[in-house]
C-alpha atoms as one frame of an Amber mdcrd trajectory, in Angstrom:
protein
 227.664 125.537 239.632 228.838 122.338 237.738 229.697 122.127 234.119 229.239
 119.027 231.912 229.665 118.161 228.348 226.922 116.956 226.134 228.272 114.464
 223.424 225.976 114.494 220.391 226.461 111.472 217.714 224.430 110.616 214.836
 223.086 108.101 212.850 224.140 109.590 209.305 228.158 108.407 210.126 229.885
 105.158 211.349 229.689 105.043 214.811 233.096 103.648 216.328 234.564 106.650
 215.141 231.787 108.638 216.931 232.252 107.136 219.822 236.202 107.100 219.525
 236.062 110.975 218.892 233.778 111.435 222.223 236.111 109.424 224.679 238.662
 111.374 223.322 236.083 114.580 224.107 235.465 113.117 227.565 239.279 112.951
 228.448 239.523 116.759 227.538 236.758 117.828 229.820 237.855 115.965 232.061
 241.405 117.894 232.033 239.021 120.957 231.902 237.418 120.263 234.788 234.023
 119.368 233.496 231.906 117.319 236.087 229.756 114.805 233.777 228.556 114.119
 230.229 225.864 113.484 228.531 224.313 111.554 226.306 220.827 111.906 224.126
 218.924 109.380 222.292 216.793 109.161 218.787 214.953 107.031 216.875 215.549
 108.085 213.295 213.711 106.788 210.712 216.791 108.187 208.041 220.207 108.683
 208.854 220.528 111.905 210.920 223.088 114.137 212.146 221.940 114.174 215.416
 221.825 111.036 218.042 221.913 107.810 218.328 219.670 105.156 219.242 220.159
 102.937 222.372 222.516 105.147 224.512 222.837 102.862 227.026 224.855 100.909
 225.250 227.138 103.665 223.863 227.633 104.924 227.917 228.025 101.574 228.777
 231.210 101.434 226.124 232.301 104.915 227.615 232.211 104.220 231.193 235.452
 102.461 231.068 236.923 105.292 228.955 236.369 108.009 231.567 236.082 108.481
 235.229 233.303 111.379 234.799 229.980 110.861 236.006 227.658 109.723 233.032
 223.822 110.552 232.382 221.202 110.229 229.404 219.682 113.461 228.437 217.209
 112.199 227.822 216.705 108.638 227.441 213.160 108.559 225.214 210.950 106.221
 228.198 208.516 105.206 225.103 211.356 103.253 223.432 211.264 100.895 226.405
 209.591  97.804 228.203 210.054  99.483 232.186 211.453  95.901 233.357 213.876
  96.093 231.187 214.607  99.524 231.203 215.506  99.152 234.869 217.578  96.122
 234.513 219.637  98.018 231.758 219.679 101.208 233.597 221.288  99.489 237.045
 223.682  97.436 234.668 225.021 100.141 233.506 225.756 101.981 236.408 226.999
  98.990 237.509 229.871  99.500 234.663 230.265 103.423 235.720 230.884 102.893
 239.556 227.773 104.518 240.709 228.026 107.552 238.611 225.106 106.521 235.913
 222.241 109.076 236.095 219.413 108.529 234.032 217.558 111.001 232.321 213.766
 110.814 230.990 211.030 112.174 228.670 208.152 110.947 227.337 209.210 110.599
 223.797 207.127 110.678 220.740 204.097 108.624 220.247 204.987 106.818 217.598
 207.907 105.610 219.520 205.396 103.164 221.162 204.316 101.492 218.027 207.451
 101.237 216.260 209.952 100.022 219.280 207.596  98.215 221.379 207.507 100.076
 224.242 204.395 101.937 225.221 201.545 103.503 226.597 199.045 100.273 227.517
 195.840 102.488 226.746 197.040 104.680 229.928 197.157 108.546 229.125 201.270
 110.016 229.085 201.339 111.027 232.268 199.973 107.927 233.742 201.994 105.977
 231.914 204.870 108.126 233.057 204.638 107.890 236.600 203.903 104.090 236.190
 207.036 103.581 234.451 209.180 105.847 237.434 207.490 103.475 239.925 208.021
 100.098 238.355 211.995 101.434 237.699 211.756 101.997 241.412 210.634  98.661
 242.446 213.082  96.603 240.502 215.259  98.454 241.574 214.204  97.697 245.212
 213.727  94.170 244.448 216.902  93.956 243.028 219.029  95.920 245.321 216.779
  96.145 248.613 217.463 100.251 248.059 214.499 101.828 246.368 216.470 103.236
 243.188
């Protein structure tokens, strides 16, 4: 069995020191031995305790603070054009040396109408699995490997 860390940061505090405080988390459980960390994602309408938005970019900051592997748990998939979600995605674990694994869910519905992102008219599910197989094939296009 593996052990990781999940680093929670919220919207209701500055976030440099957040983030400051959680590579300074992230060096401890790595001394632990803790295997990854992980990061969620919200879309607050008020400032809240509880995570952030855009995650991507907070890993992104943290993959050159720490060797551990580095995940989303869960990245909300509404929030997001696909395209673009795949091009930031493969960035980013560009930045971590391979060790960027990204984590879904659906999100709220709302998320759709407020970020951009969306369901096109398509039910959740079929909007899901569309969105897993265009990340796929930019990633294929991109890279020649499938994802």
């Amino acid at each position: 069995m593996r052990l990781g860390v999940a680093i929670d940061l919220g919207s209701a505090a500055a976030t440099r020191p957040q983030v400051d405080r959680a590579a300074r988390l992230l060096e401890t459980a790595e001394a632990n031995g803790l295997s990854s960390a992980w990061l969620g994602e919200s879309y607050h309408v008020r400032p809240e305790p509880f995570h952030l938005p855009a995650a991507l970019i907070v890993l992104a900051h943290l993959a050159g603070r720490t060797d551990l592997p580095l995940g989303t748990a869960v990245l909300l998939a509404r929030a997001y054009e696909p395209r673009r979600l795949a091009y930031e995605a493969a960035l980013l674990d560009q930045l971590c040396t391979g060790r960027f694994t990204l984590g879904l869910a659906l999100g709220n519905a709302d998320l759709a109408e407020r970020l951009g992102g969306g369901t096109d008219g398509r039910s959740p599910g079929e909007w899901f699995a569309a969105l897993v197989a265009a990340l796929r094939e930019t990633w294929s296009a991109s890279t020649g490997t499938g994802g």
